[in-house]
C-alpha positions as CSV (number, residue, x, y, z in Angstrom):
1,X,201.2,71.9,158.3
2,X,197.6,72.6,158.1
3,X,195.6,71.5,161.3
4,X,191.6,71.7,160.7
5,X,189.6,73.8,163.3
6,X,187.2,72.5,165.6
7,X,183.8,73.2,165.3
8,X,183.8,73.4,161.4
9,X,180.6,73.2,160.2
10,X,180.2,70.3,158.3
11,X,178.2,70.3,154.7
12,X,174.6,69.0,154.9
13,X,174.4,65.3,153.2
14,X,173.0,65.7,149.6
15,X,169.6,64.3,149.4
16,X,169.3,66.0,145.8
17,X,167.9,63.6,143.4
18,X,170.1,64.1,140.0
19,X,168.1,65.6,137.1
20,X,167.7,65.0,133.1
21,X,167.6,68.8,132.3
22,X,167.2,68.3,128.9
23,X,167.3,65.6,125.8
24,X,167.6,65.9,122.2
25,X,166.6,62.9,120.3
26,X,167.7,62.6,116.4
27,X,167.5,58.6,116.8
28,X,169.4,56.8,116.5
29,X,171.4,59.2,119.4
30,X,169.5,60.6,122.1
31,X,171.7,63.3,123.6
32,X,170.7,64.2,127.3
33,X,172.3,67.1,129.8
34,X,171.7,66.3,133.2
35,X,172.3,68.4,136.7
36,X,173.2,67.4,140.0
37,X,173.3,69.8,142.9
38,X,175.4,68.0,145.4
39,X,178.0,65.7,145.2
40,X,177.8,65.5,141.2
41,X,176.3,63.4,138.6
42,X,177.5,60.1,138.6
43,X,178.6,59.3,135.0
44,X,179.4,55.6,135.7
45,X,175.6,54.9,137.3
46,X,173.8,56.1,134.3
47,X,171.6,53.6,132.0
48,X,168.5,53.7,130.5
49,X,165.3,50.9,130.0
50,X,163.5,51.1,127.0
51,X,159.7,49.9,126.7
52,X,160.6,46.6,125.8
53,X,162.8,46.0,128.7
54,X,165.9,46.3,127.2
55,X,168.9,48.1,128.9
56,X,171.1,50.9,127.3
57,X,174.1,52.1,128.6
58,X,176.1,55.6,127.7
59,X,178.2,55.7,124.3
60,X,179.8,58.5,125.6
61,X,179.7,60.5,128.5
62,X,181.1,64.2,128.8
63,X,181.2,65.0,132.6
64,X,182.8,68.7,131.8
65,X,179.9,69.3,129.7
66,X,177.3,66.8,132.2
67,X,176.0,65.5,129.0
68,X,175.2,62.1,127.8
69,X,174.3,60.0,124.4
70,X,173.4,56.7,124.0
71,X,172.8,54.7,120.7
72,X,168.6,54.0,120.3
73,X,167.4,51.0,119.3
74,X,164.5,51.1,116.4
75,X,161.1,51.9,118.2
76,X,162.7,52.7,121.8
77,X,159.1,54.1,122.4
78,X,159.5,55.5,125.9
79,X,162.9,55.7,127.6
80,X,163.2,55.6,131.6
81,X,167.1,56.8,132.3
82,X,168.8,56.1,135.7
83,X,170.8,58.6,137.2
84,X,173.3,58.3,140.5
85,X,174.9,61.0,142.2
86,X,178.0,60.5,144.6
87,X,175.4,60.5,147.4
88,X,173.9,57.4,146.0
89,X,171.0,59.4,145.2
90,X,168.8,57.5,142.7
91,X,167.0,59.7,140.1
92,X,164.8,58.6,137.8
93,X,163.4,60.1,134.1
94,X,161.2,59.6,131.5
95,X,162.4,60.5,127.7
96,X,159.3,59.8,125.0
97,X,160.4,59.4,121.6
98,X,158.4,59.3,119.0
C-alpha cells in the first residue's frame, strides 16, 4: 500500500479571496470569468445583489471554463456578485451596467 511520510510539508491554508476577472454584459446576460488561486471557485456560493436589493443567482455555471451567466433584470444598475472559494473565502465585486 502507500504509507504517507512524516514530515510532509503541508500546503499553506488559502486565504486568496476569489476574483471576477472579467464580465461581459449584453443584458439581459451578464457573462462573468472569475479566478481562484487556492482551493477553487466555488460555483455553488455564487450570487449576485442588484441596486434594488434583489438577489440573482447563476443560470448556468461552467466550472471547466470558471465562467458564469446570470439572467439581468431591466435597470440592474450596479451589480455586487458574491464569490466563495473551497476555503470559505468570501470575495466580493462590483459589475456597473449601464
Amino acid at each position: 500500500g502507500t504509507r504517507t511520510r512524516a514530515g510532509k510539508a503541508r500546503p499553506p491554508p488559502d486565504t486568496t479571496v476569489p476574483e471576477l476577472l472579467s464580465y461581459e454584459a449584453s443584458p439581459p446576460v451578464l457573462s462573468a470569468n472569475l479566478y481562484d488561486e487556492g482551493s477553487g471557485v466555488n460555483f455553488a456560493s455564487i450570487y449576485a445583489v442588484t441596486s434594488q436589493g434583489e438577489v440573482l443567482y447563476p443560470d448556468s455555471t461552467a466550472p471547466e471554463k470558471s465562467c458564469v451567466t446570470f439572467t439581468l433584470p431591466e435597470h440592474p444598475g450596479q451589480l455586487e456578485v458574491y464569490i466563495s472559494d473551497h476555503a470559505g473565502n468570501l470575495g466580493r465585486s462590483i459589475v456597473i451596467i449601464e
